[in-house]
CHARMM-style PDB file with segment names, atoms N, HN, CA, C and O in Angstrom:
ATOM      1  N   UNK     1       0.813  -1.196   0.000  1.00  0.00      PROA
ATOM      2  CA  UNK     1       0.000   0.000   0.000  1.00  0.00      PROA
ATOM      3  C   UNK     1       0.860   1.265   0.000  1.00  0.00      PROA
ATOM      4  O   UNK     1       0.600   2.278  -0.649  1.00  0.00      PROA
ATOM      5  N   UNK     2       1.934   1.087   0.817  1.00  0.00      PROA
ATOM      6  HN  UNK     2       2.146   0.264   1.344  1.00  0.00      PROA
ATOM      7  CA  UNK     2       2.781   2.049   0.908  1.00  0.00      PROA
ATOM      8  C   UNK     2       3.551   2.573  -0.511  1.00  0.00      PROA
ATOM      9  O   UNK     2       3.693   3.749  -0.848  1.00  0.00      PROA
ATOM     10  N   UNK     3       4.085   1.171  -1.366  1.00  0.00      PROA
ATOM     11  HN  UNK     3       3.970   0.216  -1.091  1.00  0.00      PROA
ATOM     12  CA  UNK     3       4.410   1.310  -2.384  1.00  0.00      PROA
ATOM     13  C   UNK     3       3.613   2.107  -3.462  1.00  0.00      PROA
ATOM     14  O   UNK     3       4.040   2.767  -4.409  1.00  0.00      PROA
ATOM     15  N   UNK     4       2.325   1.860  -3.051  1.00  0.00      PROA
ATOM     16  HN  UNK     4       1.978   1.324  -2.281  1.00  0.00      PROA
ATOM     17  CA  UNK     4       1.375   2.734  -4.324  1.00  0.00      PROA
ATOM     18  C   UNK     4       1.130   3.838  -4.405  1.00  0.00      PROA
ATOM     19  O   UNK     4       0.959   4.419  -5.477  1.00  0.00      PROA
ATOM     20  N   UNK     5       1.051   4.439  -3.111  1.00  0.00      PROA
ATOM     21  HN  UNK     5       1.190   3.968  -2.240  1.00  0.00      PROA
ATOM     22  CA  UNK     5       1.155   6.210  -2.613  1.00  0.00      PROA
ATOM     23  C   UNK     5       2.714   6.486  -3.071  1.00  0.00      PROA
ATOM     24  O   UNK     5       2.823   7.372  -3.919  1.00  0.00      PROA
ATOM     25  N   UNK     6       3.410   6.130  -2.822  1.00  0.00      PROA
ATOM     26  HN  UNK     6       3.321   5.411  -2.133  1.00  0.00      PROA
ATOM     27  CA  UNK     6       4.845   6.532  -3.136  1.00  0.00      PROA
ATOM     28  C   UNK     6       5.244   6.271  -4.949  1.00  0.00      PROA
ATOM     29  O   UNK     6       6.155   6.920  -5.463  1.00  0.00      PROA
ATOM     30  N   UNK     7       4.476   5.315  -5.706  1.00  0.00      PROA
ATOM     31  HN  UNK     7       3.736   4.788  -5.289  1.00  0.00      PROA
ATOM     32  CA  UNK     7       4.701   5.231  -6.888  1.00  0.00      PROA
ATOM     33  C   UNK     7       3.469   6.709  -7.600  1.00  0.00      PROA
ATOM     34  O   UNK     7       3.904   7.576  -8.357  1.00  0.00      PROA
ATOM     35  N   UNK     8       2.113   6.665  -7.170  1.00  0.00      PROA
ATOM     36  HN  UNK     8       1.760   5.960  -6.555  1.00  0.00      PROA
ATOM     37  CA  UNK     8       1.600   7.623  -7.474  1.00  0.00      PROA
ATOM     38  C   UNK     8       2.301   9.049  -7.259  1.00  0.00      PROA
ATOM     39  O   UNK     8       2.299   9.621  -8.349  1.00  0.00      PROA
ATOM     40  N   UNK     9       2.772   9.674  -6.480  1.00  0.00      PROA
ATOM     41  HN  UNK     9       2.773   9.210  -5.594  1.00  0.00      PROA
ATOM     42  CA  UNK     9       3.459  10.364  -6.184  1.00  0.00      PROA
ATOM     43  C   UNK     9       4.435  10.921  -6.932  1.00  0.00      PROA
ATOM     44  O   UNK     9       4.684  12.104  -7.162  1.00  0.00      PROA
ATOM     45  N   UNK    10       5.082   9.682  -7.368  1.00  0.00      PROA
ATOM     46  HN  UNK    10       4.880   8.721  -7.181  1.00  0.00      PROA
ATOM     47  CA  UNK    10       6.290   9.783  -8.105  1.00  0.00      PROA
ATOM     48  C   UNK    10       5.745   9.972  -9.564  1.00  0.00      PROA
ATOM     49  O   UNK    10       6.551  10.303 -10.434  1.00  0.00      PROA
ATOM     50  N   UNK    11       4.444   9.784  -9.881  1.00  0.00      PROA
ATOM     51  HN  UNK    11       3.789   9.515  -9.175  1.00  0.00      PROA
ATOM     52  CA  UNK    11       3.925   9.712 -11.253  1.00  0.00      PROA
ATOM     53  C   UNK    11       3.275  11.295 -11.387  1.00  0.00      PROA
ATOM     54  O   UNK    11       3.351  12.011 -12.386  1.00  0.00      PROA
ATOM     55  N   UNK    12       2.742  11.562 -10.340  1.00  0.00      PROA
ATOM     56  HN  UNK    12       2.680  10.980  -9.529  1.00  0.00      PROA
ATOM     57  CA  UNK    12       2.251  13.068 -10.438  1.00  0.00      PROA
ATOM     58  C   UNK    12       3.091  13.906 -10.448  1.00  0.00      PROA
ATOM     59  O   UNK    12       2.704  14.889 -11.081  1.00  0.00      PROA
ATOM     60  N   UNK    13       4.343  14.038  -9.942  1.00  0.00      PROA
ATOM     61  HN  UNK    13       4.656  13.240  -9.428  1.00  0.00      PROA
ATOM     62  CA  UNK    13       5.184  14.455  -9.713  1.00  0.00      PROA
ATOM     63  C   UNK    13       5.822  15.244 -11.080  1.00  0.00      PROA
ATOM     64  O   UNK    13       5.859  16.399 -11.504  1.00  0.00      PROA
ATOM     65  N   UNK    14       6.375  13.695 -11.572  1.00  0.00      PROA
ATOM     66  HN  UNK    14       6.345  12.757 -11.228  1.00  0.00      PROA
ATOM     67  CA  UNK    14       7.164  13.241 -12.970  1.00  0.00      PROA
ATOM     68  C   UNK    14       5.859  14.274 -14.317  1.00  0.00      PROA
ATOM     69  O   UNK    14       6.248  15.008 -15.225  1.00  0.00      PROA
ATOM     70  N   UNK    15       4.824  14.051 -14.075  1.00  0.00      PROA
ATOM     71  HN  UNK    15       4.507  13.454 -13.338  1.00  0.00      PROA
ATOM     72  CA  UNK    15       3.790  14.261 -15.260  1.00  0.00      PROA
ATOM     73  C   UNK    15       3.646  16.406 -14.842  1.00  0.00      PROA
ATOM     74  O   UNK    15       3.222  17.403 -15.427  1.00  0.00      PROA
ATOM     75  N   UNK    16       4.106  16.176 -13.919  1.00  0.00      PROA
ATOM     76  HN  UNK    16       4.450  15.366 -13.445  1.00  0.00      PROA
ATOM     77  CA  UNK    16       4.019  18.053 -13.744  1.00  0.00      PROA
ATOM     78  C   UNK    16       5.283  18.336 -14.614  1.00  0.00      PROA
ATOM     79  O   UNK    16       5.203  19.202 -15.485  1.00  0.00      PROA
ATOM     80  N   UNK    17       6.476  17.633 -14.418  1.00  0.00      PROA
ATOM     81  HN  UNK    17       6.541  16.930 -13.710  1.00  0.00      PROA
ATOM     82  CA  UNK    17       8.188  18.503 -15.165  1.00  0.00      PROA
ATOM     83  C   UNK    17       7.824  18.095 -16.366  1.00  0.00      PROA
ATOM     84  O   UNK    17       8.320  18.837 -17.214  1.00  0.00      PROA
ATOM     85  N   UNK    18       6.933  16.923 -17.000  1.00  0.00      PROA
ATOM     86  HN  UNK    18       6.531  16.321 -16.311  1.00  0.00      PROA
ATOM     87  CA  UNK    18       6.650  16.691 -18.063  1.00  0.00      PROA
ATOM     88  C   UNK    18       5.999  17.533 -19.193  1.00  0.00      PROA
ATOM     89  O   UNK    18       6.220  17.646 -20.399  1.00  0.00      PROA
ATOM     90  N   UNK    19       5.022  18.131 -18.239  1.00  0.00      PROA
ATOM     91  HN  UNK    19       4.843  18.039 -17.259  1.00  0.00      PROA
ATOM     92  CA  UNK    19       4.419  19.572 -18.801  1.00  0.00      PROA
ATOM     93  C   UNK    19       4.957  20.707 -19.140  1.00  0.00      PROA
ATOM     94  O   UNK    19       4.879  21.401 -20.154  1.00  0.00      PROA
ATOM     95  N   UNK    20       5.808  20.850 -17.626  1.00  0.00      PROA
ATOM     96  HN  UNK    20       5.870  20.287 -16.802  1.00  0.00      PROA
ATOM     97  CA  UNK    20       6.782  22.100 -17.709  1.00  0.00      PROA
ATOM     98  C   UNK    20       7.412  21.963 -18.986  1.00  0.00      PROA
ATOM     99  O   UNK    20       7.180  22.801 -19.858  1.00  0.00      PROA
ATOM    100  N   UNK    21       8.179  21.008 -19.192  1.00  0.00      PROA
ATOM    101  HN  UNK    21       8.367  20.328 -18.484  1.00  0.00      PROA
ATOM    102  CA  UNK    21       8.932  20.866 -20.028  1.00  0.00      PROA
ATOM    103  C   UNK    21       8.412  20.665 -21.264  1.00  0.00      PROA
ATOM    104  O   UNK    21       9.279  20.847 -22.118  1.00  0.00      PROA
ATOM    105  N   UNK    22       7.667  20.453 -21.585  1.00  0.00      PROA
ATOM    106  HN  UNK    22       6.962  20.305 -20.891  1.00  0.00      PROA
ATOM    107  CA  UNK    22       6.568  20.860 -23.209  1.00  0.00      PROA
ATOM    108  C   UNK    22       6.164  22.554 -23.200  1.00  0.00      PROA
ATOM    109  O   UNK    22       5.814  23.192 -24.193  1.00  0.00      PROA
ATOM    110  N   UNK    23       6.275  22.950 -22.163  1.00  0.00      PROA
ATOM    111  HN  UNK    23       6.559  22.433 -21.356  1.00  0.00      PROA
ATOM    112  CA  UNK    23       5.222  24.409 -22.373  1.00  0.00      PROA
ATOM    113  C   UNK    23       6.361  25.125 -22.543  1.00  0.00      PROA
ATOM    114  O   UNK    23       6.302  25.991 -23.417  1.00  0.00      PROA
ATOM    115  N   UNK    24       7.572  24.983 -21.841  1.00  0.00      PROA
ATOM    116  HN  UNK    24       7.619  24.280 -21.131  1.00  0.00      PROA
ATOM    117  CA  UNK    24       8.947  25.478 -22.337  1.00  0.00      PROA
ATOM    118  C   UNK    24       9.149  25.199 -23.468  1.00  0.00      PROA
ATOM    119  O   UNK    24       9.342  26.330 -23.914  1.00  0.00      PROA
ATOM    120  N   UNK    25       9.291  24.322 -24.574  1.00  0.00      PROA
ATOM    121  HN  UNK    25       9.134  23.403 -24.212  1.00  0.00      PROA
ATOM    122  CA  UNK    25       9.462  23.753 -25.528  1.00  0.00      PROA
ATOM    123  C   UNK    25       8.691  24.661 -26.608  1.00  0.00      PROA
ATOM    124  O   UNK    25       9.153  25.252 -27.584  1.00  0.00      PROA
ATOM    125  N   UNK    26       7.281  24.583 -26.097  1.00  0.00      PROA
ATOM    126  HN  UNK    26       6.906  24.103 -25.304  1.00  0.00      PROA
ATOM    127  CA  UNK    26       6.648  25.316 -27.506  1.00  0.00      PROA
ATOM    128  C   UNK    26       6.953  26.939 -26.912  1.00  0.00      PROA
ATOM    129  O   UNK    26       7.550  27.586 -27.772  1.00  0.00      PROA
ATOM    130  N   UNK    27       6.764  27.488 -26.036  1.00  0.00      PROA
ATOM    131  HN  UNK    27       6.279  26.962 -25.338  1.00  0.00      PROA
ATOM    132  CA  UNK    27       7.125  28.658 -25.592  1.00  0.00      PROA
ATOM    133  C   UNK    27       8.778  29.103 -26.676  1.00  0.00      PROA
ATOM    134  O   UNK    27       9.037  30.224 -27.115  1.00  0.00      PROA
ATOM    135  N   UNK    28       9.737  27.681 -26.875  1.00  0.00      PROA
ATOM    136  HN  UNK    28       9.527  26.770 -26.519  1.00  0.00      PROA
ATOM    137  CA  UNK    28      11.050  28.389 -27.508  1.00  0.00      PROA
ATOM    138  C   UNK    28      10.829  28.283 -29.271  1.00  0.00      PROA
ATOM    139  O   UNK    28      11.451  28.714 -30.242  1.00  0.00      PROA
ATOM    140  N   UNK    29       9.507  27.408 -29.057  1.00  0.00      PROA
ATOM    141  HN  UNK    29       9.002  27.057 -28.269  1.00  0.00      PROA
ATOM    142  CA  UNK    29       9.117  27.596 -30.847  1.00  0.00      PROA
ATOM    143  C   UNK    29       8.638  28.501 -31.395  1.00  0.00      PROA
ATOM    144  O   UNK    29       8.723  28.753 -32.597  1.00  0.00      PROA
ATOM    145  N   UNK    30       7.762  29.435 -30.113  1.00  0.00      PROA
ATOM    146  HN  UNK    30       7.693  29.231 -29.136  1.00  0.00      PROA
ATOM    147  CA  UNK    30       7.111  30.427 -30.594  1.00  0.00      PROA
ATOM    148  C   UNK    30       7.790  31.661 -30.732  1.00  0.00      PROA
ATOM    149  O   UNK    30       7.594  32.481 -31.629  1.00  0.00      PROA
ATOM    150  N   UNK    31       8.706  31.765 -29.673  1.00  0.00      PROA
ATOM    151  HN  UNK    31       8.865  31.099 -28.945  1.00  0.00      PROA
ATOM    152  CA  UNK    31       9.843  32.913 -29.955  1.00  0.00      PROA
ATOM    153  C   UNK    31      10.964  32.515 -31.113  1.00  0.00      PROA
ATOM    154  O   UNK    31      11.639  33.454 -31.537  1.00  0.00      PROA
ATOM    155  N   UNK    32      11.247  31.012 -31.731  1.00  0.00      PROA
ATOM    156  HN  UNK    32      10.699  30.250 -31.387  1.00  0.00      PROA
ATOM    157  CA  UNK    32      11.859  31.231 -32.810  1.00  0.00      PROA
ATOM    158  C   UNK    32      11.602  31.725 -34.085  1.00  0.00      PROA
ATOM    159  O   UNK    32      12.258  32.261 -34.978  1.00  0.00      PROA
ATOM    160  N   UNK    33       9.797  31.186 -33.799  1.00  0.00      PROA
ATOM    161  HN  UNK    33       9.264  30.750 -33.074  1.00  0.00      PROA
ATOM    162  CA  UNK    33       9.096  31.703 -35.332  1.00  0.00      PROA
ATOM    163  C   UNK    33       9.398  33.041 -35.186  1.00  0.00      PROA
ATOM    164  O   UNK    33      10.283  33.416 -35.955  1.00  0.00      PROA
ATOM    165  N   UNK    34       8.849  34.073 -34.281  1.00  0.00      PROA
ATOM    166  HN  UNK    34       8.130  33.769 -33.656  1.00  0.00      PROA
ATOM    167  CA  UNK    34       8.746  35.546 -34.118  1.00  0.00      PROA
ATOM    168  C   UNK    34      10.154  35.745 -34.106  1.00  0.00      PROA
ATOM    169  O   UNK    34      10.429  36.332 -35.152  1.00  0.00      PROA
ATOM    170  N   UNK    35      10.995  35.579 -33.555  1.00  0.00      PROA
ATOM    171  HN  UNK    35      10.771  35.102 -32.705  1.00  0.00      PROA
ATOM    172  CA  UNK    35      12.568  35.912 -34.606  1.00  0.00      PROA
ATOM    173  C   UNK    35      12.828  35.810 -35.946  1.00  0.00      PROA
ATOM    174  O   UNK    35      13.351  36.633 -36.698  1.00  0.00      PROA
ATOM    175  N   UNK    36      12.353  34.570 -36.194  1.00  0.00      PROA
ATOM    176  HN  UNK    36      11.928  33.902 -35.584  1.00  0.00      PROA
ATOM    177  CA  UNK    36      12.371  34.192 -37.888  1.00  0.00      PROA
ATOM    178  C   UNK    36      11.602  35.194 -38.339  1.00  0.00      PROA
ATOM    179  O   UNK    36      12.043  35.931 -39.221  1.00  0.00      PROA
ATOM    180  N   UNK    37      10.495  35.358 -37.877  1.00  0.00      PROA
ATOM    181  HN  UNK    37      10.137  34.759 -37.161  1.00  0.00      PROA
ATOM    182  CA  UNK    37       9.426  36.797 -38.724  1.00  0.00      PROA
ATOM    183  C   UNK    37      10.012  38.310 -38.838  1.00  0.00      PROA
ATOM    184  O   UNK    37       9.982  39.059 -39.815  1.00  0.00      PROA
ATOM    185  N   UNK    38      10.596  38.550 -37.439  1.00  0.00      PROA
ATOM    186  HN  UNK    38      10.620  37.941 -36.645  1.00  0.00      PROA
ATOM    187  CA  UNK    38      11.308  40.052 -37.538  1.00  0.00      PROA
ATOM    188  C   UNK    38      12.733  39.753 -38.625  1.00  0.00      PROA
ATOM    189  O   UNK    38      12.897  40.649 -39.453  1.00  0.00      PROA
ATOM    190  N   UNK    39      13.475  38.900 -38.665  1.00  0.00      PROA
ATOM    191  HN  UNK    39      13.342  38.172 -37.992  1.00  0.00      PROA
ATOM    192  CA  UNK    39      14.012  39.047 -39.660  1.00  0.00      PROA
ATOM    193  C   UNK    39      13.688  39.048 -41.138  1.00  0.00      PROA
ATOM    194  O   UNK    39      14.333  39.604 -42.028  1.00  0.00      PROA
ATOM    195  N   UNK    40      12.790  38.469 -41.229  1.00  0.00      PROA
ATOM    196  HN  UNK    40      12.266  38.018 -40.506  1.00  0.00      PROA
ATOM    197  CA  UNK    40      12.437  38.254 -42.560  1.00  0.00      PROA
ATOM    198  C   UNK    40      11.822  39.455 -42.984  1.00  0.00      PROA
ATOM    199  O   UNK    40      11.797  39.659 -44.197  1.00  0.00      PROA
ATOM    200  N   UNK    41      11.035  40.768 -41.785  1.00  0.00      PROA
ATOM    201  HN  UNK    41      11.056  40.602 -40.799  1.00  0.00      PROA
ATOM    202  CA  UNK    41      10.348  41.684 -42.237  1.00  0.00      PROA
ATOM    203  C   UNK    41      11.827  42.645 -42.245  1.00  0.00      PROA
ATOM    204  O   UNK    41      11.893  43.494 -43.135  1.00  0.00      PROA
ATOM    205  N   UNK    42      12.630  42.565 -41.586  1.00  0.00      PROA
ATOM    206  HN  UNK    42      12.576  41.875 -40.864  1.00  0.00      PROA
ATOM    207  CA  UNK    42      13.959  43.306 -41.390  1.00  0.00      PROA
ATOM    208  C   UNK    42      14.632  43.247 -42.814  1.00  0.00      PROA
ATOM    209  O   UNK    42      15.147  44.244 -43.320  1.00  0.00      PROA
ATOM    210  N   UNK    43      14.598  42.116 -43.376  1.00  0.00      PROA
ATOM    211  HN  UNK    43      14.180  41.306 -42.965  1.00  0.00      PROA
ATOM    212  CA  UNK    43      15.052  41.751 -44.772  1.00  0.00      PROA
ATOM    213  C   UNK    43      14.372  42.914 -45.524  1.00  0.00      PROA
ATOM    214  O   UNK    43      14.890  43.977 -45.866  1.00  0.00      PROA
ATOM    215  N   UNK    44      13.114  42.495 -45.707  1.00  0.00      PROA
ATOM    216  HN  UNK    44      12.693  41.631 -45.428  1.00  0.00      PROA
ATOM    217  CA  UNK    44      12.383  43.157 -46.385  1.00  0.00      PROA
ATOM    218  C   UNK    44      12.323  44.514 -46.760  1.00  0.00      PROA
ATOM    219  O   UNK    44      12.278  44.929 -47.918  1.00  0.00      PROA
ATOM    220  N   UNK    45      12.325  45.527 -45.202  1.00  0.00      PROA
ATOM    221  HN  UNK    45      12.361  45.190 -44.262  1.00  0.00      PROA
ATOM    222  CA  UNK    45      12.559  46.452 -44.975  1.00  0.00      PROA
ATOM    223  C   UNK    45      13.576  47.309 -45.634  1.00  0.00      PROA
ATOM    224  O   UNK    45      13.445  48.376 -46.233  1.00  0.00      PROA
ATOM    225  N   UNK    46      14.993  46.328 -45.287  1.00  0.00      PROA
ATOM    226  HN  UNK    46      15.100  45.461 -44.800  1.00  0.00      PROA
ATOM    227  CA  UNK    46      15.920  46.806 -45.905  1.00  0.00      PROA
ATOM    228  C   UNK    46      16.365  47.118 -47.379  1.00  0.00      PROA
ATOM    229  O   UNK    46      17.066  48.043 -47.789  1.00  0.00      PROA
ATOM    230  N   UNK    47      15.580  45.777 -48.269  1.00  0.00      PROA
ATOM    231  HN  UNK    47      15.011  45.025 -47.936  1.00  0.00      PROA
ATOM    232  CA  UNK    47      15.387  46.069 -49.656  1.00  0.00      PROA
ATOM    233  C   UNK    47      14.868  46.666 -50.131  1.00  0.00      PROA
ATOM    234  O   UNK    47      15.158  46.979 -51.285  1.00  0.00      PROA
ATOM    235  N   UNK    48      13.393  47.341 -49.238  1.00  0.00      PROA
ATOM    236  HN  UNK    48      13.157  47.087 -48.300  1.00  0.00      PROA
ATOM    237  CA  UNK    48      12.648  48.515 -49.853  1.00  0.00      PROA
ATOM    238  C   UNK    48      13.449  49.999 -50.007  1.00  0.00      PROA
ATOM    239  O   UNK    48      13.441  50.844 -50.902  1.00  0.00      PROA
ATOM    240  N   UNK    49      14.333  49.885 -48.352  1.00  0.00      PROA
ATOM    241  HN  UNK    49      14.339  49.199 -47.624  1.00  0.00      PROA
ATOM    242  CA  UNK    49      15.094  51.055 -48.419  1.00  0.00      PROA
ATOM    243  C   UNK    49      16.050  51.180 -49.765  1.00  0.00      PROA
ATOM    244  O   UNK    49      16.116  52.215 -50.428  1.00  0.00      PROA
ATOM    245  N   UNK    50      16.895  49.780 -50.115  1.00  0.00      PROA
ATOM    246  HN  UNK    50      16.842  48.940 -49.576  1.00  0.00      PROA
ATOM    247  CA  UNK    50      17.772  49.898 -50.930  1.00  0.00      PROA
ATOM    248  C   UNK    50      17.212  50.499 -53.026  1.00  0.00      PROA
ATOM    249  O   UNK    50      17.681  51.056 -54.018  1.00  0.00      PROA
ATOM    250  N   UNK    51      16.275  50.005 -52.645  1.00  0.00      PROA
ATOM    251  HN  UNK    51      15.894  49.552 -51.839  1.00  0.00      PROA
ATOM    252  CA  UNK    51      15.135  50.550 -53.560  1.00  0.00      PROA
ATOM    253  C   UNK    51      14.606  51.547 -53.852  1.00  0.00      PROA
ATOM    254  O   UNK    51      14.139  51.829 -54.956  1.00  0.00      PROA
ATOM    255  N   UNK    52      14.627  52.463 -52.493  1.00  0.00      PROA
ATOM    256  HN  UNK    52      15.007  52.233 -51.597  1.00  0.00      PROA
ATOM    257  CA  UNK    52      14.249  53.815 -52.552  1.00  0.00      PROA
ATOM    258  C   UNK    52      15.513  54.854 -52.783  1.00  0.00      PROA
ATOM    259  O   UNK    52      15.537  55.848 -53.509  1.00  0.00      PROA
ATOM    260  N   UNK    53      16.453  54.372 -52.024  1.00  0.00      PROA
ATOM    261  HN  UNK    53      16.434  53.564 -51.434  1.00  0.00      PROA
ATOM    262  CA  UNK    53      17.977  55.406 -52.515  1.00  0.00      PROA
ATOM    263  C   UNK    53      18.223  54.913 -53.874  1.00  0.00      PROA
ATOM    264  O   UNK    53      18.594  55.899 -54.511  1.00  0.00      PROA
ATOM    265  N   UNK    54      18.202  53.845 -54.668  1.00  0.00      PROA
ATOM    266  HN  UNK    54      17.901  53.045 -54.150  1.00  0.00      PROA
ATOM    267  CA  UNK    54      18.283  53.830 -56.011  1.00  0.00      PROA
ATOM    268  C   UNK    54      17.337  54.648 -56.887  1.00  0.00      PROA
ATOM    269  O   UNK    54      17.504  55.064 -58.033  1.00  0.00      PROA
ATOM    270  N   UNK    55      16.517  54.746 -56.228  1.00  0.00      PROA
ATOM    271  HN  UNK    55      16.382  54.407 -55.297  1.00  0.00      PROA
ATOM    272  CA  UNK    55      15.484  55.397 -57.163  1.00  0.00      PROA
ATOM    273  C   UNK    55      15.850  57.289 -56.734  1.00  0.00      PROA
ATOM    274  O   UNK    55      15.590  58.116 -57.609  1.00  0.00      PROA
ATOM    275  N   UNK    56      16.214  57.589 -55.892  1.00  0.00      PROA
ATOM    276  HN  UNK    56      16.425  56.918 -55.181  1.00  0.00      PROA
ATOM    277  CA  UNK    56      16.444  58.674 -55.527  1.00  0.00      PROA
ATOM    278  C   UNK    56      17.915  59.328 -56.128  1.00  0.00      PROA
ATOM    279  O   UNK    56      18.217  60.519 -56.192  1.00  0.00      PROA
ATOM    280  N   UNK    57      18.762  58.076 -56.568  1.00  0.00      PROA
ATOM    281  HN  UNK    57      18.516  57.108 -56.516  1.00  0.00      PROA
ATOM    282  CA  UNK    57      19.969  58.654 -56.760  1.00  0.00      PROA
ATOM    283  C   UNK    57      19.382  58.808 -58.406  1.00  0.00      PROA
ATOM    284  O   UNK    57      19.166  59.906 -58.918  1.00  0.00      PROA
ATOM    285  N   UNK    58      19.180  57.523 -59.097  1.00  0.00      PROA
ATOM    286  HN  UNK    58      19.355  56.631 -58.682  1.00  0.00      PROA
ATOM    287  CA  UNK    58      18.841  57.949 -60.176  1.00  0.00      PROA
ATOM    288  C   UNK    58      17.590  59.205 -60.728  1.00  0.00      PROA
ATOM    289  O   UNK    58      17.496  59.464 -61.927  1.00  0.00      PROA
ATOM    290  N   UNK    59      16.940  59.710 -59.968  1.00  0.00      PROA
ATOM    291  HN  UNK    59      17.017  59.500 -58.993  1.00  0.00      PROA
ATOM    292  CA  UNK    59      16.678  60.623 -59.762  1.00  0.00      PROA
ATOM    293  C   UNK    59      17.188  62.107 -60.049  1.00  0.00      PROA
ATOM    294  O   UNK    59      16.946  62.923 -60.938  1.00  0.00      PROA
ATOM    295  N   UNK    60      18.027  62.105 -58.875  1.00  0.00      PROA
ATOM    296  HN  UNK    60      18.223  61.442 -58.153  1.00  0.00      PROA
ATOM    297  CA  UNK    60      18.820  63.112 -58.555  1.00  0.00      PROA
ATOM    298  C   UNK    60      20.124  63.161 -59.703  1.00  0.00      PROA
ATOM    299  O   UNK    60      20.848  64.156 -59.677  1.00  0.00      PROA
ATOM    300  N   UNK    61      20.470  61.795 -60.956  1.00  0.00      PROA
ATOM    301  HN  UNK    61      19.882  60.987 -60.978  1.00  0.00      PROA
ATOM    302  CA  UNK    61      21.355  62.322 -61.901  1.00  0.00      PROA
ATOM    303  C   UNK    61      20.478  62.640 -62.906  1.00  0.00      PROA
ATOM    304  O   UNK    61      20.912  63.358 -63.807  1.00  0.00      PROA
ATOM    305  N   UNK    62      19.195  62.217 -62.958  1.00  0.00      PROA
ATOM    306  HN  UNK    62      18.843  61.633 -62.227  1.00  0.00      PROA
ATOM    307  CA  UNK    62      18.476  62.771 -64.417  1.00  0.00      PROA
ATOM    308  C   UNK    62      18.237  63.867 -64.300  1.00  0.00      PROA
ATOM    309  O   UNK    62      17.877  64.438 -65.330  1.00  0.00      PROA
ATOM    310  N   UNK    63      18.320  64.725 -62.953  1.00  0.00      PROA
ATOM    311  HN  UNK    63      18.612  64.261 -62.116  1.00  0.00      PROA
ATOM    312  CA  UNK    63      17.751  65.993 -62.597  1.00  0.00      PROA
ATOM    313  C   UNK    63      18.874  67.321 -63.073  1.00  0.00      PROA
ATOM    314  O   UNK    63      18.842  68.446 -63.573  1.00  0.00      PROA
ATOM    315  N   UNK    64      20.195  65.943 -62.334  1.00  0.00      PROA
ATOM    316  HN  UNK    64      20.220  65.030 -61.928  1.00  0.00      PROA
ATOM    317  CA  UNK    64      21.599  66.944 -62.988  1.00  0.00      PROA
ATOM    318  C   UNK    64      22.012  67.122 -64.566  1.00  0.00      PROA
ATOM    319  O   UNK    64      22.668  68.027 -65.084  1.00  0.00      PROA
ATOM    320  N   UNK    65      21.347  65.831 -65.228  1.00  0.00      PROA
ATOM    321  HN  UNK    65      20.814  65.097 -64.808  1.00  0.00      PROA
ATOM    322  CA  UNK    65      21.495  65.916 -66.615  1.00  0.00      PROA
ATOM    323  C   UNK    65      20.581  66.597 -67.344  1.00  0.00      PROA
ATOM    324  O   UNK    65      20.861  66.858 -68.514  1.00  0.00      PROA
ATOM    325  N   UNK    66      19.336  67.005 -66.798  1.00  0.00      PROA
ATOM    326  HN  UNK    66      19.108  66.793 -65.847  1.00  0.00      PROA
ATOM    327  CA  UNK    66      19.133  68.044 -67.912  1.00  0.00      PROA
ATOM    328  C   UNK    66      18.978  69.745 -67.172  1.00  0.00      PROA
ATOM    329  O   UNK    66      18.189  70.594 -67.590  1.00  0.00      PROA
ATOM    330  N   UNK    67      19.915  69.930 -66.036  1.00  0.00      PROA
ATOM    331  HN  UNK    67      20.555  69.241 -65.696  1.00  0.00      PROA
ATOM    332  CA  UNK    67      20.299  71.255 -66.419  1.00  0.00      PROA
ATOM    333  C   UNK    67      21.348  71.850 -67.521  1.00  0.00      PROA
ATOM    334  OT1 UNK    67      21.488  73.066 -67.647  1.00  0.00      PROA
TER     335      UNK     67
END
């Protein structure tokens, strides 16, 4: 009898770090996606910028070429 309180115990116990340890788990999936996302919008970002000074420089020589 003694054995069965002490094996239950040990099973409730075990099935709580079991949890912990899944909710940690997806908790580090969800902050990898949302890293993966800010970079990918960071990417993005940056090519629009690189896009806009091209368009600004070429701009700014058609502006010098026909004074």
């Amino acid at each position: 009898m003694k054995f069965c309180l002490i094996l239950a115990a040990v099973v409730a116990v075990s099935a709580c770090g079991v949890e912990t340890v899944g909710t940690a788990a997806t908790g580090a999936v969800i902050k990898k996606q949302e890293l993966e996302q800010g970079q990918k919008t960071m990417e993005q970002m940056q090519q629009k910028l690189d896009q806009m000074n091209q368009q600004a420089q070429q701009r700014a020589e058609q502006a010098g070429g026909d004074k």
